[in-house]
Every structure is written in structure tokens, then in C-alpha cells.
N, CA, C and O atoms as a GROMACS GRO file, in nm:
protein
  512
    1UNK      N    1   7.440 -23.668  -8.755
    1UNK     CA    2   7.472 -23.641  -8.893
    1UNK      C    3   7.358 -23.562  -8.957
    1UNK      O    4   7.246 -23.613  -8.961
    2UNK      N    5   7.382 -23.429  -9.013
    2UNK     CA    6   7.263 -23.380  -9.132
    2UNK      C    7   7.217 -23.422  -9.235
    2UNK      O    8   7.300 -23.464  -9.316
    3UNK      N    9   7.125 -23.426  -9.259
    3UNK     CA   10   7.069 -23.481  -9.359
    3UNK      C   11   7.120 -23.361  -9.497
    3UNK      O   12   7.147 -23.242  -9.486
    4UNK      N   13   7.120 -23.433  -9.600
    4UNK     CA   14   7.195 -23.352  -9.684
    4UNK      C   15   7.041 -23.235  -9.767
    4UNK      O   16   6.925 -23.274  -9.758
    5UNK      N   17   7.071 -23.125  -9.825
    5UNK     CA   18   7.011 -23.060  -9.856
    5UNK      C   19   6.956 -23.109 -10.005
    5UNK      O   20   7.019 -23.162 -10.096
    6UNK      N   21   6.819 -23.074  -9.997
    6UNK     CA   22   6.720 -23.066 -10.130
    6UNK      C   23   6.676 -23.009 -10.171
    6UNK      O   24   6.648 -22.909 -10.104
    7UNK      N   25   6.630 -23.014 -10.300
    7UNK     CA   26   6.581 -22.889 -10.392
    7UNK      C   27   6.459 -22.921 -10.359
    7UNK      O   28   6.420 -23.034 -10.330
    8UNK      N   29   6.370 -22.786 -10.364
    8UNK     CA   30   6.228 -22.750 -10.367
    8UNK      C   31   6.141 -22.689 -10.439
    8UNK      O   32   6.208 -22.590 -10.466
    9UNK      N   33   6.018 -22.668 -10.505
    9UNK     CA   34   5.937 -22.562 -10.560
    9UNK      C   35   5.820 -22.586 -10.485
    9UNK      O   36   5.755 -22.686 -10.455
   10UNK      N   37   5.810 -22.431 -10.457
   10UNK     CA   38   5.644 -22.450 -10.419
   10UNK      C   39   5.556 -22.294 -10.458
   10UNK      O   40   5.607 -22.192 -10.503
   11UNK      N   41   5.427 -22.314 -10.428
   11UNK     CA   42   5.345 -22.212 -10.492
   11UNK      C   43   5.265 -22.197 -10.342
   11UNK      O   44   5.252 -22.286 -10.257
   12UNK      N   45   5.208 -22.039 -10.335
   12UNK     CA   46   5.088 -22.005 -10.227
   12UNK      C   47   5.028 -21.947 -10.327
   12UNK      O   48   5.045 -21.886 -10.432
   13UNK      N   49   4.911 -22.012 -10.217
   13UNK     CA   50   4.781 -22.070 -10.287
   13UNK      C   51   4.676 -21.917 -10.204
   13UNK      O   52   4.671 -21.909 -10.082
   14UNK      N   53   4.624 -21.841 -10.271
   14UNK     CA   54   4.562 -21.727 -10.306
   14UNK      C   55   4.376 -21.780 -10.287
   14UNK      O   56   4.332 -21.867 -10.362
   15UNK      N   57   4.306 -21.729 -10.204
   15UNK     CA   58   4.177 -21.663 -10.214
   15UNK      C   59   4.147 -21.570 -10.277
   15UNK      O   60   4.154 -21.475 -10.199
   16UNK      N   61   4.113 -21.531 -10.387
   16UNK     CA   62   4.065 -21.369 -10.487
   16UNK      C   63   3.904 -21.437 -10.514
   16UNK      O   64   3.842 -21.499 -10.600
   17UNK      N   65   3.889 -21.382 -10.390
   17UNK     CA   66   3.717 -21.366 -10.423
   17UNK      C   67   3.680 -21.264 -10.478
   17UNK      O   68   3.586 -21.221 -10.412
   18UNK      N   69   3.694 -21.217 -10.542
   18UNK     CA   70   3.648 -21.079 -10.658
   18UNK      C   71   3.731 -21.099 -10.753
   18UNK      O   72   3.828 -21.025 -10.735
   19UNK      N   73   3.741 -21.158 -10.839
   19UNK     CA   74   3.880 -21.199 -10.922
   19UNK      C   75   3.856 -21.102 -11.016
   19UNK      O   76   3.882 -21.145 -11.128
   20UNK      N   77   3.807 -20.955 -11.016
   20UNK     CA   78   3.780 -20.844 -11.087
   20UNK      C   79   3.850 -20.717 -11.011
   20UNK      O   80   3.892 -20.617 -11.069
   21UNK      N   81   3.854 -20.745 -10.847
   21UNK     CA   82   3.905 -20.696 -10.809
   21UNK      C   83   4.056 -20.704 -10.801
   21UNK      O   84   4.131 -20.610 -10.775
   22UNK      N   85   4.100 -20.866 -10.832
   22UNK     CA   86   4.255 -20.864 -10.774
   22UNK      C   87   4.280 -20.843 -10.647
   22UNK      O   88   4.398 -20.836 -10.612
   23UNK      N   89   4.198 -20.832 -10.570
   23UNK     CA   90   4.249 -20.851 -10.436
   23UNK      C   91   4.247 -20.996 -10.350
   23UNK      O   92   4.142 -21.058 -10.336
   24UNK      N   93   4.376 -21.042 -10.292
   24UNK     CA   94   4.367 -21.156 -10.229
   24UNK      C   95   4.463 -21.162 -10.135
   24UNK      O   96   4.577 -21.117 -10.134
   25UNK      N   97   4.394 -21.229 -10.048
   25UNK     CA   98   4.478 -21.318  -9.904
   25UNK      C   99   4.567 -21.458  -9.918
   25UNK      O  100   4.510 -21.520 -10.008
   26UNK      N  101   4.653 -21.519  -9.883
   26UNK     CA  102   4.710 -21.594  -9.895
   26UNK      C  103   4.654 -21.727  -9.798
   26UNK      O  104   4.650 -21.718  -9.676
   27UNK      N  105   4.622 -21.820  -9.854
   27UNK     CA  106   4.543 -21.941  -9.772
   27UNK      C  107   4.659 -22.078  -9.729
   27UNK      O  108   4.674 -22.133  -9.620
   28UNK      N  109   4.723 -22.100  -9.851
   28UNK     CA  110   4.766 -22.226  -9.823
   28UNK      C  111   4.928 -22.241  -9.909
   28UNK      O  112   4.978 -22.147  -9.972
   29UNK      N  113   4.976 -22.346  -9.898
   29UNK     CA  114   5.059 -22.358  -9.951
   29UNK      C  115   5.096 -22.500 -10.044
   29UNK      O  116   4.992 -22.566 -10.036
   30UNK      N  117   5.165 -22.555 -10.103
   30UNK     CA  118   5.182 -22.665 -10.178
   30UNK      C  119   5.324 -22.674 -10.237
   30UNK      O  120   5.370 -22.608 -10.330
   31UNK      N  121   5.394 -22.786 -10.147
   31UNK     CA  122   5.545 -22.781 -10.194
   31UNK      C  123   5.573 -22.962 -10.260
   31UNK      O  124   5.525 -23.074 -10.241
   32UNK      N  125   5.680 -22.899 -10.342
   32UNK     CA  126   5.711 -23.079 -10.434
   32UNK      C  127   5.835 -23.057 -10.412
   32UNK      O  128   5.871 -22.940 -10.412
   33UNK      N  129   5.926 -23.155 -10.389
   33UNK     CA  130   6.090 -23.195 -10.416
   33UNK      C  131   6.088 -23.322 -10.475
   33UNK      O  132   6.090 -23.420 -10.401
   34UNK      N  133   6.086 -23.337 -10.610
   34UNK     CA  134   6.162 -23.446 -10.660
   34UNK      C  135   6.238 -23.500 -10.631
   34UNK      O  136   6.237 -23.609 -10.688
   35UNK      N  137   6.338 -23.484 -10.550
   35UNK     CA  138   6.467 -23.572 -10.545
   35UNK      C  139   6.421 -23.646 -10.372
   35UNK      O  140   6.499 -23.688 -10.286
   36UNK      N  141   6.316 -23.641 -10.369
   36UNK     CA  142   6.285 -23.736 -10.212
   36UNK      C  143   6.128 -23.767 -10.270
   36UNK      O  144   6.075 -23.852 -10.199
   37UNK      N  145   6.055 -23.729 -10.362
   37UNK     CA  146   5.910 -23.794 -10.392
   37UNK      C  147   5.834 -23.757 -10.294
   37UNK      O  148   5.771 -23.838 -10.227
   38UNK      N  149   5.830 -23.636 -10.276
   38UNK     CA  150   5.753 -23.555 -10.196
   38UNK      C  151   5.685 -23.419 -10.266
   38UNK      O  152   5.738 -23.328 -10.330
   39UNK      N  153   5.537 -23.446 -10.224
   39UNK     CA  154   5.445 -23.348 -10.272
   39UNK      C  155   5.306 -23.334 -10.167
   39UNK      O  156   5.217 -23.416 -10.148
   40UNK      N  157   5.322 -23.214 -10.115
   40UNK     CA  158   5.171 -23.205 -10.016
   40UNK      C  159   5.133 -23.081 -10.034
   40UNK      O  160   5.179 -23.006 -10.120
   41UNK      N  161   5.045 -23.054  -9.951
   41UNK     CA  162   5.002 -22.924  -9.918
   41UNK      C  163   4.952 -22.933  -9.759
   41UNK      O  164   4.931 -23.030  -9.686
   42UNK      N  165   4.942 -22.796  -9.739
   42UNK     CA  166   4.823 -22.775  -9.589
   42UNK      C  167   4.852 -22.613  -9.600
   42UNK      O  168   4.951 -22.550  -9.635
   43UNK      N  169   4.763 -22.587  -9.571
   43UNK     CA  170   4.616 -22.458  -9.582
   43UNK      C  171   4.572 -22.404  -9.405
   43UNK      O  172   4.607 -22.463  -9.304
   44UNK      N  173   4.496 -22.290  -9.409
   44UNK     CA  174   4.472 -22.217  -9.316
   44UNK      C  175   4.332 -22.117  -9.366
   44UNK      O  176   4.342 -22.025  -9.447
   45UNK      N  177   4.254 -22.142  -9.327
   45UNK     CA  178   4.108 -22.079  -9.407
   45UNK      C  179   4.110 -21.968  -9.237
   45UNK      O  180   4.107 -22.018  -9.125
   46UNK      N  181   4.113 -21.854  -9.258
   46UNK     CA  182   4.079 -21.752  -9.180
   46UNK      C  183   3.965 -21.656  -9.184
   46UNK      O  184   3.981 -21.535  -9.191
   47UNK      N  185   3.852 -21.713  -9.179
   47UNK     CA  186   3.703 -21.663  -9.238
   47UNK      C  187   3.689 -21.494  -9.216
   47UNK      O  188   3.636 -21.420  -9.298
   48UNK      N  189   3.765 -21.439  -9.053
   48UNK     CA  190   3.738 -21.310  -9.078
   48UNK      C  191   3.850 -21.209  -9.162
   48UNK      O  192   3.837 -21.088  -9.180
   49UNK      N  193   3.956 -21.288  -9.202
   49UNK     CA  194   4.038 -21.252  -9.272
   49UNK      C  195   3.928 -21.200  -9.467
   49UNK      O  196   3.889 -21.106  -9.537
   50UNK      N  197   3.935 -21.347  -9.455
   50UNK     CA  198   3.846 -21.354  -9.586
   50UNK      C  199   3.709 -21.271  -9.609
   50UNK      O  200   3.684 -21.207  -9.711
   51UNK      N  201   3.645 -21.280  -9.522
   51UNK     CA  202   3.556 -21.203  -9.526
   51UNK      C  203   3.561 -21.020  -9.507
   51UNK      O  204   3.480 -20.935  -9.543
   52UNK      N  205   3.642 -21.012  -9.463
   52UNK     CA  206   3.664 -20.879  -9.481
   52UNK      C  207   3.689 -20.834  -9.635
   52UNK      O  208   3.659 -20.718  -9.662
   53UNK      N  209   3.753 -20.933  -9.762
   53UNK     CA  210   3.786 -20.909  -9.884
   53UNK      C  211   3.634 -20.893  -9.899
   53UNK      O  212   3.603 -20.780  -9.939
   54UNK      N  213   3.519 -20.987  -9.875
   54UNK     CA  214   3.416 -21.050  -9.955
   54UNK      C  215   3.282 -21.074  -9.840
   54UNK      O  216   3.286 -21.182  -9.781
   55UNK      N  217   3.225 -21.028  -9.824
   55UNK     CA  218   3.160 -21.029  -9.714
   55UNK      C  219   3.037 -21.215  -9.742
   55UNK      O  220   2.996 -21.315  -9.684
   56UNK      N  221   3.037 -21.140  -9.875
   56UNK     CA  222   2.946 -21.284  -9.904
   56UNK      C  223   2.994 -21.398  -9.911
   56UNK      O  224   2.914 -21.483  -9.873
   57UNK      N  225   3.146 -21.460  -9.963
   57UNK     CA  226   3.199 -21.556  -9.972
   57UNK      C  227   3.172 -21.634  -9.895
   57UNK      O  228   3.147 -21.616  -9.775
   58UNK      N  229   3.175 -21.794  -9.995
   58UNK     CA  230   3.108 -21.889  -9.985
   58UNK      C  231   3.265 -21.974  -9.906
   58UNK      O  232   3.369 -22.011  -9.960
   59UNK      N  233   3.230 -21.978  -9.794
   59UNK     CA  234   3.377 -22.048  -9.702
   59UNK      C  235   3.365 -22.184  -9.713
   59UNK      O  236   3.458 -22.258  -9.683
   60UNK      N  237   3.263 -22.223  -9.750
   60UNK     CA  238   3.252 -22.377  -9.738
   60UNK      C  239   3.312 -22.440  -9.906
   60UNK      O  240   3.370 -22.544  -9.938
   61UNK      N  241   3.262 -22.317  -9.988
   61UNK     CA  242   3.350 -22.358 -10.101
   61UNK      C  243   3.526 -22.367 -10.130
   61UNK      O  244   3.603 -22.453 -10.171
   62UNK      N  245   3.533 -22.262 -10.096
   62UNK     CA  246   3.669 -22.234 -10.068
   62UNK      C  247   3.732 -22.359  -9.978
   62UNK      O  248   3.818 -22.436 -10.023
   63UNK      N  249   3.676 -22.366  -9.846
   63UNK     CA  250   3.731 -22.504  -9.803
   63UNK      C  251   3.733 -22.624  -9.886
   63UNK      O  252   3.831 -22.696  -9.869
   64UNK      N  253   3.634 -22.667  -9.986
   64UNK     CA  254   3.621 -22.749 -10.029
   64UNK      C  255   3.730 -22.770 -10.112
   64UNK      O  256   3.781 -22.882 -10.118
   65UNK      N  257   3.789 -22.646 -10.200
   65UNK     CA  258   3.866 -22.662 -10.283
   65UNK      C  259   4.000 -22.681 -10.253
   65UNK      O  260   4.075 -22.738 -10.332
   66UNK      N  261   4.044 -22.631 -10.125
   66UNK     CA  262   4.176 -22.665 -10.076
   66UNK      C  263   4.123 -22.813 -10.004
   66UNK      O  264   4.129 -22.889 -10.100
   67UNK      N  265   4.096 -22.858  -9.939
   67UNK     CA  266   4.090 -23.018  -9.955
   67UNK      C  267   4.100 -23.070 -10.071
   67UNK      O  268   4.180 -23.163 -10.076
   68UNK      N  269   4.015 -23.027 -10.227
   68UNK     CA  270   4.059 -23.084 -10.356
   68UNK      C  271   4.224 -23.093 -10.330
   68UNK      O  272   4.277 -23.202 -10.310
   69UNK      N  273   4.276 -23.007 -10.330
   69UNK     CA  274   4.414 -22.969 -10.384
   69UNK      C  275   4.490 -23.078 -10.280
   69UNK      O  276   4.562 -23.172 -10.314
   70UNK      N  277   4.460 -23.046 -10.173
   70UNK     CA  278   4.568 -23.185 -10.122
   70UNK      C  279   4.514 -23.303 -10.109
   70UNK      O  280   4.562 -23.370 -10.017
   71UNK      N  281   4.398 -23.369 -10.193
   71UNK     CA  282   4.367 -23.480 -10.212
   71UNK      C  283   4.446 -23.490 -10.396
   71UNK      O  284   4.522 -23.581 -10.427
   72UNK      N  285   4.428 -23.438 -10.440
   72UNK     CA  286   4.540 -23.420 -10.548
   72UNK      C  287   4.652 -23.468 -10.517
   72UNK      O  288   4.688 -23.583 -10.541
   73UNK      N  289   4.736 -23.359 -10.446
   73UNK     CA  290   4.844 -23.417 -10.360
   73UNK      C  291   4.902 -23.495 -10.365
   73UNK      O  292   5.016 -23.514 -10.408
   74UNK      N  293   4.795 -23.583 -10.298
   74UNK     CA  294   4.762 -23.772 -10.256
   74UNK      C  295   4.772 -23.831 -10.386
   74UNK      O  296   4.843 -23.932 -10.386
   75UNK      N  297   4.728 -23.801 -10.485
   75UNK     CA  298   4.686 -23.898 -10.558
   75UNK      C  299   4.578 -23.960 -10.591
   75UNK      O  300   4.579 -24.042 -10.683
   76UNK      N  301   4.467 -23.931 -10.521
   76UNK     CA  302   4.323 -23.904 -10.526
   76UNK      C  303   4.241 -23.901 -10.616
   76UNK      O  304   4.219 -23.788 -10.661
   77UNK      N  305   4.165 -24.019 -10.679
   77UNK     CA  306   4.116 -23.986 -10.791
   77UNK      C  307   3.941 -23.972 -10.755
   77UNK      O  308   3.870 -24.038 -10.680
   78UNK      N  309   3.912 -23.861 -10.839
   78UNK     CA  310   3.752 -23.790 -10.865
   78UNK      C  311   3.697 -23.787 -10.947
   78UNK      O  312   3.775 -23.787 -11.042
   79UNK      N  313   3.569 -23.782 -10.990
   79UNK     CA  314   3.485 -23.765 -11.129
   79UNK      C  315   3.552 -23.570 -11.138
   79UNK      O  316   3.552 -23.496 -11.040
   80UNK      N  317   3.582 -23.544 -11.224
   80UNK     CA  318   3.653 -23.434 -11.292
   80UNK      C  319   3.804 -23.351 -11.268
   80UNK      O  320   3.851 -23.246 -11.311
   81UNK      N  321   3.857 -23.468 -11.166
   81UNK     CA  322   4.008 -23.454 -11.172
   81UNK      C  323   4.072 -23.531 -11.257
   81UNK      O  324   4.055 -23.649 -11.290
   82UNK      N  325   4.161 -23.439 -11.292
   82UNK     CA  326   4.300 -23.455 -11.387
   82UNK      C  327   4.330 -23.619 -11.368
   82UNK      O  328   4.315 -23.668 -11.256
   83UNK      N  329   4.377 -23.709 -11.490
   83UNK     CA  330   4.466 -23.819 -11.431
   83UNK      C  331   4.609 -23.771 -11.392
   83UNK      O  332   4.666 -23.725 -11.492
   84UNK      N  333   4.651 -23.768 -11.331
   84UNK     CA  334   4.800 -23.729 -11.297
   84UNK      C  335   4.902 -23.832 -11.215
   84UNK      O  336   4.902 -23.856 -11.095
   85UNK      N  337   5.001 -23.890 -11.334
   85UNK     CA  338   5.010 -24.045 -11.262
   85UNK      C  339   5.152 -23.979 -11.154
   85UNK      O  340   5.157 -24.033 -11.044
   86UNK      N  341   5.241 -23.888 -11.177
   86UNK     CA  342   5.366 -23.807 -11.123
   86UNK      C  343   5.330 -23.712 -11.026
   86UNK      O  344   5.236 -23.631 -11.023
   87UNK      N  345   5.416 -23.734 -10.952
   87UNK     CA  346   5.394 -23.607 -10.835
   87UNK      C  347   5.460 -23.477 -10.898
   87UNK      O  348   5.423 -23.366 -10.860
   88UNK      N  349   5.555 -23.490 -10.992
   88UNK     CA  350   5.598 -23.361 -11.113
   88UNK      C  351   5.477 -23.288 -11.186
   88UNK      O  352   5.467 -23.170 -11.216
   89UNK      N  353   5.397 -23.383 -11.203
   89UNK     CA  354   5.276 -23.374 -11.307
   89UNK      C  355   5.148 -23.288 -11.237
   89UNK      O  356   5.082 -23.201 -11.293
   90UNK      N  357   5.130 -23.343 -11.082
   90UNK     CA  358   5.028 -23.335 -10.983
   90UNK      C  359   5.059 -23.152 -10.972
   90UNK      O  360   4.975 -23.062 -10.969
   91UNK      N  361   5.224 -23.141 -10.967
   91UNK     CA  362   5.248 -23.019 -10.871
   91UNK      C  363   5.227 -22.965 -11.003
   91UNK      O  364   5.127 -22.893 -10.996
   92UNK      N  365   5.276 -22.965 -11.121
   92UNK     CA  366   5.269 -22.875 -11.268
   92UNK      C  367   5.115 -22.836 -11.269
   92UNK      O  368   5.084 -22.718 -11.286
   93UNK      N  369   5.028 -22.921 -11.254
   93UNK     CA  370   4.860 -22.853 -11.284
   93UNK      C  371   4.822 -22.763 -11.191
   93UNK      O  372   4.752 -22.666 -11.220
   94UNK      N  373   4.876 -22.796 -11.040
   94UNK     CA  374   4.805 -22.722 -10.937
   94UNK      C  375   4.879 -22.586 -10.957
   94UNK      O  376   4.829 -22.489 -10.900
   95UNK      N  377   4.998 -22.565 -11.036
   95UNK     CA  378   5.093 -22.474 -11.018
   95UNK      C  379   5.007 -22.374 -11.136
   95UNK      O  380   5.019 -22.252 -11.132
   96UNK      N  381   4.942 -22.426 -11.215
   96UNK     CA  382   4.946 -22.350 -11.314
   96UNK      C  383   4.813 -22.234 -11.317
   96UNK      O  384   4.693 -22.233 -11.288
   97UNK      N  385   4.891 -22.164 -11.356
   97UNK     CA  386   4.768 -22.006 -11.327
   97UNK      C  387   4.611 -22.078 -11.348
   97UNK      O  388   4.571 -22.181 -11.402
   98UNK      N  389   4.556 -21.978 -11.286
   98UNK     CA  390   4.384 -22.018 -11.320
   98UNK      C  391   4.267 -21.893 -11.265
   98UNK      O  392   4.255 -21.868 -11.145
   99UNK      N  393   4.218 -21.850 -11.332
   99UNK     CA  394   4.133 -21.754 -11.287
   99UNK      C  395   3.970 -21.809 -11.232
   99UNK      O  396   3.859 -21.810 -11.286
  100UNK      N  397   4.034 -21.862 -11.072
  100UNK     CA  398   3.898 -21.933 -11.007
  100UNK      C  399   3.923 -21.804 -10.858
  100UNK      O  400   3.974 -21.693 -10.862
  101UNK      N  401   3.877 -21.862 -10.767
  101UNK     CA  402   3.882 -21.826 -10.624
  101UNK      C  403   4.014 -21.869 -10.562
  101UNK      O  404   4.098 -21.804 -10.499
  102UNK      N  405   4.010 -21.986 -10.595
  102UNK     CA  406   4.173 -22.043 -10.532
  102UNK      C  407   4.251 -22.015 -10.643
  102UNK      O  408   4.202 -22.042 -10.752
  103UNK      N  409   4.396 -21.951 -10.638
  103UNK     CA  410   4.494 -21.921 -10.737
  103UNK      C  411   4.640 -21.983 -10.700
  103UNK      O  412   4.698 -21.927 -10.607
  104UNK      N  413   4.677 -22.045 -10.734
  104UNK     CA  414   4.831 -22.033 -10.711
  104UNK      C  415   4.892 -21.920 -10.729
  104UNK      O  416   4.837 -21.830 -10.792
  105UNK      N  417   5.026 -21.907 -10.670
  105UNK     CA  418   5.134 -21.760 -10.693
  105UNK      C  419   5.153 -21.810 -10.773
  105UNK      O  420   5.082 -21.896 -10.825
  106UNK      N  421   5.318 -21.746 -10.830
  106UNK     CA  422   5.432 -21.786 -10.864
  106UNK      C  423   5.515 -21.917 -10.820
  106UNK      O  424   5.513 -21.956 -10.703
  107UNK      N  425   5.568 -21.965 -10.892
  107UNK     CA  426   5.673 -22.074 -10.837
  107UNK      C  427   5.769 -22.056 -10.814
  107UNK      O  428   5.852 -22.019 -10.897
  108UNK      N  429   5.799 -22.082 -10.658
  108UNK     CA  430   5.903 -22.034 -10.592
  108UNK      C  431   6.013 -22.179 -10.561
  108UNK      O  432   5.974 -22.296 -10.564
  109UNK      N  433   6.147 -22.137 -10.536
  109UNK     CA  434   6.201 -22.240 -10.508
  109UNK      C  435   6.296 -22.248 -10.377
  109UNK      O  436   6.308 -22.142 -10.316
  110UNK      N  437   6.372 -22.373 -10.321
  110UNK     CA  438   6.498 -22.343 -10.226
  110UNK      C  439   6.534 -22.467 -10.220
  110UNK      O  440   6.531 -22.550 -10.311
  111UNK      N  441   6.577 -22.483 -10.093
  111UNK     CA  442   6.673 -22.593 -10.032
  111UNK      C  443   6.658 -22.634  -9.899
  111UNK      O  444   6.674 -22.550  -9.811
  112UNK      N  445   6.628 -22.758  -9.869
  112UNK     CA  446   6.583 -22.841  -9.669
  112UNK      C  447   6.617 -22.926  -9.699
  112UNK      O  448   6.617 -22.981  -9.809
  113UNK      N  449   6.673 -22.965  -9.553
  113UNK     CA  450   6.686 -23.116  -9.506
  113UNK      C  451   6.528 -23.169  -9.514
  113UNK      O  452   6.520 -23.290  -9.536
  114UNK      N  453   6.444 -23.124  -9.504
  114UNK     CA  454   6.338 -23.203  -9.472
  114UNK      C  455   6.202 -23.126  -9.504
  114UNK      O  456   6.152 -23.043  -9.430
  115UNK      N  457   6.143 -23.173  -9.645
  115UNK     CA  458   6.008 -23.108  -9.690
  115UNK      C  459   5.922 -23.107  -9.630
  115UNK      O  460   5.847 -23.014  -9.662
  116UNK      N  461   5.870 -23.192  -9.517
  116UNK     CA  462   5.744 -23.151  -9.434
  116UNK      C  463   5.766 -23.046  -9.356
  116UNK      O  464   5.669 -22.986  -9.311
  117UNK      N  465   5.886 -23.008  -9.326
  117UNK     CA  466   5.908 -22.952  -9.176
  117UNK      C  467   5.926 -22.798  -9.272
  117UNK      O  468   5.931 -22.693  -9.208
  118UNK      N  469   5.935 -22.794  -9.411
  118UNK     CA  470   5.962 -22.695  -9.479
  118UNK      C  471   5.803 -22.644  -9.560
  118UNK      O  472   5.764 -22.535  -9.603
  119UNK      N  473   5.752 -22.759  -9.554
  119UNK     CA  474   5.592 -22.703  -9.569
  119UNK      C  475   5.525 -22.588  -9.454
  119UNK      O  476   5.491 -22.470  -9.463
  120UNK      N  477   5.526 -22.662  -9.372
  120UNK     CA  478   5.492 -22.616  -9.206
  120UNK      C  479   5.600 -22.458  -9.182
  120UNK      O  480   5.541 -22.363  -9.130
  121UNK      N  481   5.695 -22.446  -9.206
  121UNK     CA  482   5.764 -22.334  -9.230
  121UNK      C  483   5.691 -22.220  -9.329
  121UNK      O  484   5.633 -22.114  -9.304
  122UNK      N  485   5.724 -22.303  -9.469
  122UNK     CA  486   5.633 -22.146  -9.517
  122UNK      C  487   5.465 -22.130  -9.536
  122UNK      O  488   5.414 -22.039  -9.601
  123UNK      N  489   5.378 -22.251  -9.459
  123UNK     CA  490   5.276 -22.210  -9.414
  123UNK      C  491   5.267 -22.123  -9.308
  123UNK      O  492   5.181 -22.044  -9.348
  124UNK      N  493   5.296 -22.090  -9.211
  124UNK     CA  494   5.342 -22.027  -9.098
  124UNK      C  495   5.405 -21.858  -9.165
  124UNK      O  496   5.378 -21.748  -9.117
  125UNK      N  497   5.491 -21.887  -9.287
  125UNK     CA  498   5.551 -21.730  -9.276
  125UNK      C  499   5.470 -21.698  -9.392
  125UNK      O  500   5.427 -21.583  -9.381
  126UNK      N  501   5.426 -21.768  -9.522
  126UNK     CA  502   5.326 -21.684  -9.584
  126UNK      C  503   5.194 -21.677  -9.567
  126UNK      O  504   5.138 -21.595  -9.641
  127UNK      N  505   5.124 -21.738  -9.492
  127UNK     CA  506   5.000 -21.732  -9.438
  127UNK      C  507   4.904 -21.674  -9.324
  127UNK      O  508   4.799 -21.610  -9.310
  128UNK      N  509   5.062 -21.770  -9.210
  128UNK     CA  510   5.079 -21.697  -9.068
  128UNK      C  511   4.936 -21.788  -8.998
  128UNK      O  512   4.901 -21.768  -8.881
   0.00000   0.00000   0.00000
């Protein structure tokens, strides 16, 4: 039997190390479906990718911050993270524009039987 189909939003998650330049690589991803209480992320740090934008970039920062984001995720609480008691709430902050190094896209949406296996999907096709 199939599992019946669900709604999705998710955002890729952007490296712009020159955020003067506007130029960026695509690192990670972060998907929520409400209607199953599902919210994660997972990421792909490609240093000679990145470094070709930025020769100096700080990779250990950048890593650091996509671990923030899917300790977020989780539910994870830190001295200067958000309280965010909803996984609606969790995905709304991470979603929302920000002019750092890590950026979210746009919010994109669709439809899976199954959000992990749909994370792992468009990590793979927007990241690669």
C-alpha cells in the first residue's frame, strides 16, 4: 500500500561569502511538512567549491553555522537562539531572508510519501 502524499516547503541554504558580491553556491537544504511534524535539514560543505568564490573563507565558520541550523531543527536550545516552541515557527525563522554568509533561498514547495527520503532527494539535486 502507498503511503498517501504530503505537503512540503523547503528553502536551500546559500554560502555568499562576499555578500557584496552576490555570488553563491548552494550548501544545504531544510525541509518542514506539517501534516507529519517533520522538520530537518542536512548540508554538504564543499571547501574547493567554496573556496574558489572566497579564497579566504572561514570553513569552520560556515560549518558551524549549518550545524546551528539543524540543531534548530531539533529543537536545541543556545545562549542566542530564538525560543521557537513549533516546528512551523523553527522553519519560519530559518526561512527568513538574512544578509549573513549562510542565506536561505526562496520557499519552495511539493508533495512525498516520505520527508526524509525527500530531504536526501533535493540535497542531492540542489547541491549535488
Amino acid at each position: 500500500m502507498t503511503s498517501p502524499l504530503v505537503s512540503y516547503q523547503y528553502v536551500v541554504l546559500r554560502c555568499v561569502p562576499r555578500v557584496d558580491r552576490d555570488e553563491f553556491t548552494n550548501v544545504g537544504v531544510v525541509i518542514h511538512s506539517q501534516a507529519v511534524d517533520f522538520l530537518d535539514c542536512a548540508f554538504v560543505v564543499d571547501p574547493d567549491r567554496l573556496r574558489s568564490l572566497s579564497p579566504d573563507l572561514d570553513l569552520g565558520s560556515v560549518d558551524a553555522t549549518l550545524q546551528a541550523v539543524c540543531a534548530i531543527c531539533r529543537g536545541e536550545q543556545a545562549p542566542g537562539r530564538p525560543l521557537l516552541d513549533t516546528l512551523g515557527q523553527r522553519f519560519g525563522w530559518l526561512a527568513a531572508p538574512r544578509s549573513t554568509v549562510v542565506q536561505p533561498g526562496p520557499v519552495h514547495g511539493g508533495l512525498t510519501t516520505d520527508p526524509a527520503a525527500e530531504l536526501e532527494r533535493l540535497l542531492a539535486r540542489m547541491v549535488g
